[in-house]
C-alpha positions as CSV (number, residue, x, y, z in Angstrom):
1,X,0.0,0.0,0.0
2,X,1.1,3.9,-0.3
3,X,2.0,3.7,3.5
4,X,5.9,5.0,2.5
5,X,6.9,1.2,2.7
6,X,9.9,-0.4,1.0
7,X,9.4,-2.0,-2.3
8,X,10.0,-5.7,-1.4
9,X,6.6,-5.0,1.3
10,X,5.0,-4.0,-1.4
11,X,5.8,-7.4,-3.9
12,X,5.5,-9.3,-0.2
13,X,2.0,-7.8,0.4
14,X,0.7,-9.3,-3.3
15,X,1.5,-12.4,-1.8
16,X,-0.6,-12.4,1.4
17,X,-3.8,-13.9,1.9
18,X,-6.4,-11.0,2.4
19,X,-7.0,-11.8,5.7
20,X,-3.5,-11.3,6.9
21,X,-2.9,-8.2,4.7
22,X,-5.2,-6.4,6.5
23,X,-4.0,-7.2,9.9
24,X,-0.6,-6.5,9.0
25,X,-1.6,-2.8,7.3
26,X,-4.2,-1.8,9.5
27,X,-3.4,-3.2,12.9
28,X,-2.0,0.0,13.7
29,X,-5.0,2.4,13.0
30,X,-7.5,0.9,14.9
31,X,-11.3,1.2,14.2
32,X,-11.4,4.9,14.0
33,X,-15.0,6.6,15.7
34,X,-17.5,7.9,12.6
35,X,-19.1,10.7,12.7
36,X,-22.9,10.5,12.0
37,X,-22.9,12.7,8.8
38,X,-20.7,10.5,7.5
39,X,-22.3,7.3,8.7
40,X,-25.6,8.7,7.3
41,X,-24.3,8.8,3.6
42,X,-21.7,5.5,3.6
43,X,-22.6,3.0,5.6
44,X,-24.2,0.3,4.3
45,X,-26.7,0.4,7.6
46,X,-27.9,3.8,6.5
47,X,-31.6,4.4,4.8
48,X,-30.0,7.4,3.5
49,X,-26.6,5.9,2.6
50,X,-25.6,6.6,-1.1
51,X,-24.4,4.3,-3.9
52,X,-21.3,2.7,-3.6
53,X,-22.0,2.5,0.3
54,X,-19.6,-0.4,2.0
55,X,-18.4,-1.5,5.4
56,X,-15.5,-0.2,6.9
57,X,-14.2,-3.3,6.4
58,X,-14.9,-4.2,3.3
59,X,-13.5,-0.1,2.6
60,X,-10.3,-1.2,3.9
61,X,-9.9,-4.5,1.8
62,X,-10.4,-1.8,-1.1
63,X,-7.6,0.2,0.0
64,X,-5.3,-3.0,-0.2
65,X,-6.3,-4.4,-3.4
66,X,-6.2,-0.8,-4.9
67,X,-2.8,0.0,-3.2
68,X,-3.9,3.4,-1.1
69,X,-2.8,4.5,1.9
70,X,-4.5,6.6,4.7
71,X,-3.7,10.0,3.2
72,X,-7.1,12.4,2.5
73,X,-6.4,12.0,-1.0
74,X,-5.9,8.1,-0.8
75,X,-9.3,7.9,1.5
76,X,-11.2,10.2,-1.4
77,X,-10.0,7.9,-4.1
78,X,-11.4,4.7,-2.6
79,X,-14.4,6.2,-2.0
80,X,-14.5,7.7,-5.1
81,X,-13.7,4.3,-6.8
82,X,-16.3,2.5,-4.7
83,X,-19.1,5.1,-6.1
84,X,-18.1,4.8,-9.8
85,X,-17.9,1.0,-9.8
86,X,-21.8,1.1,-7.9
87,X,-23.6,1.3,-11.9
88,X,-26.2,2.7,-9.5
89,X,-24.3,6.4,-9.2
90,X,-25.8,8.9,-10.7
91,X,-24.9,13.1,-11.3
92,X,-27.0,13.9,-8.6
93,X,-25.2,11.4,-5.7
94,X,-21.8,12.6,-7.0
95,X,-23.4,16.2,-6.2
96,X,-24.9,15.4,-2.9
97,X,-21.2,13.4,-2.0
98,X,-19.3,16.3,-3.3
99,X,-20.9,18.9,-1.1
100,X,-21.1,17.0,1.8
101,X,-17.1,16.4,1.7
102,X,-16.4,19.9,1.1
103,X,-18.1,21.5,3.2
104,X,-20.7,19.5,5.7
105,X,-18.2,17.2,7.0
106,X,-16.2,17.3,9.7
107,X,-12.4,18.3,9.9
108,X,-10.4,16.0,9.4
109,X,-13.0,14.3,7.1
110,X,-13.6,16.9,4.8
111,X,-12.5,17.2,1.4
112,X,-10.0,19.6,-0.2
113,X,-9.9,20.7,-3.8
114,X,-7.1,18.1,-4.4
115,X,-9.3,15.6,-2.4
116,X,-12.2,16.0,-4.9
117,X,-9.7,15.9,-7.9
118,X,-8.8,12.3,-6.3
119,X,-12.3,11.5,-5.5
120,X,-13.0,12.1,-9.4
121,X,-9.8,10.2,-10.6
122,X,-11.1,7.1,-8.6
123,X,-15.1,7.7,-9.4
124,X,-13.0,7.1,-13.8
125,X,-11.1,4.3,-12.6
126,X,-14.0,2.5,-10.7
127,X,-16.2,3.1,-13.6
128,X,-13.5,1.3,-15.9
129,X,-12.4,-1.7,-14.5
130,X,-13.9,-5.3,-15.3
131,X,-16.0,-5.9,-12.3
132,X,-18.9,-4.0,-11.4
133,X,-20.7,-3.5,-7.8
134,X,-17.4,-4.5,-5.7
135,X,-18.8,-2.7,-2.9
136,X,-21.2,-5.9,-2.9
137,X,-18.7,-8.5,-3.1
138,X,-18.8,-11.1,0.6
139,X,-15.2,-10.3,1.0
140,X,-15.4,-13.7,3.6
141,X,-15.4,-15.6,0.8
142,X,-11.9,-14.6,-0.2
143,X,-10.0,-14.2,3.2
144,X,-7.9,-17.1,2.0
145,X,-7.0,-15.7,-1.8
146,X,-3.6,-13.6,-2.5
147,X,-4.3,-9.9,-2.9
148,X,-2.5,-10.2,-6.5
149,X,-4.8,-12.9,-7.2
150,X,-7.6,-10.6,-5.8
151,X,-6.4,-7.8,-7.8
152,X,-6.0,-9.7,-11.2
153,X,-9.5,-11.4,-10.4
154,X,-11.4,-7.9,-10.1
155,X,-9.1,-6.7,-12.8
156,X,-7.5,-4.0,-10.6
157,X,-4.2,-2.6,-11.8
158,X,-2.1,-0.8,-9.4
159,X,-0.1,0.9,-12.0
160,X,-2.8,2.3,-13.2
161,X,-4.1,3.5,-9.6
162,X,-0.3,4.8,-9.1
163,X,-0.6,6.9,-12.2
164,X,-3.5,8.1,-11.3
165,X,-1.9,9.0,-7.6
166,X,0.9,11.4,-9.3
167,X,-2.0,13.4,-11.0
């Protein structure tokens, strides 16, 4: 992942079974506490949560297989990506999203400028890859399966998500 780790962790993490990628990336960061605005519009829980809505979980899986890290822009990408592969998003949720980030949601939630360019970036890239609706995927089913098979599986390319990074 973009956690400023060595090269040979990031060949090494390919190689892991989900389940022990996240333990090994995330152990560290604990569950973090959500604030209700944001609950409201992304959890999967949520009457009112919007397409591409996913546990945190499941969110964090996402940030493996796409190779993101924690930063603000990293955190806008995923969720950016999650919305664009949901065929459900439409115009009007990316505008409801968009202002929300920007300007209803609490600091250090909110979204910058930048933020919103990466939010965009991973709304094209979600919208372009092979699988569709990967917010709905039982992740349980693939604890056991390598994160490069994972990746190759959904038809996630990292290079591509790098590229996209260095915008």
């Amino acid at each position: 992942m973009a956690f400023d780790l060595d090269k040979a962790f990031q060949i090494d993490i390919a190689q892991m079974n989900l389940k022990k990628a996240h333990s090994l990336v995330f152990r560290l960061h604990g569950e973090p506490k959500m604030p209700f605005v944001i609950w409201l519009l992304e959890n999967p829980n949520s009457i009112m949560a919007l397409p591409g809505k996913i546990s945190l979980l499941h969110h964090d899986y996402i940030h493996i297989l796409l190779d993101r890290g924690i930063s603000s822009q990293d955190e806008a990408f995923v969720i950016g990506f999650t919305m664009g592969n949901d065929l459900k998003t439409n115009q009007l949720h990316l505008f409801i999203y968009q202002f929300f980030a920007k300007f209803i949601y609490p600091v250090p939630y909110n979204f910058s400028k930048l933020d919103l360019i990466s939010f965009k970036l991973g709304f094209i890239y979600g919208r372009n890859i092979k699988i569709k609706q990967i917010n709905e995927i039982n992740f349980e089913i693939y604890q056991n399966e390598t994160i490069g098979f994972l990746r190759n599986f959904f038809g996630i390319n990292t290079d591509k998500s790098k590229l996209m990074q260095e915008y």
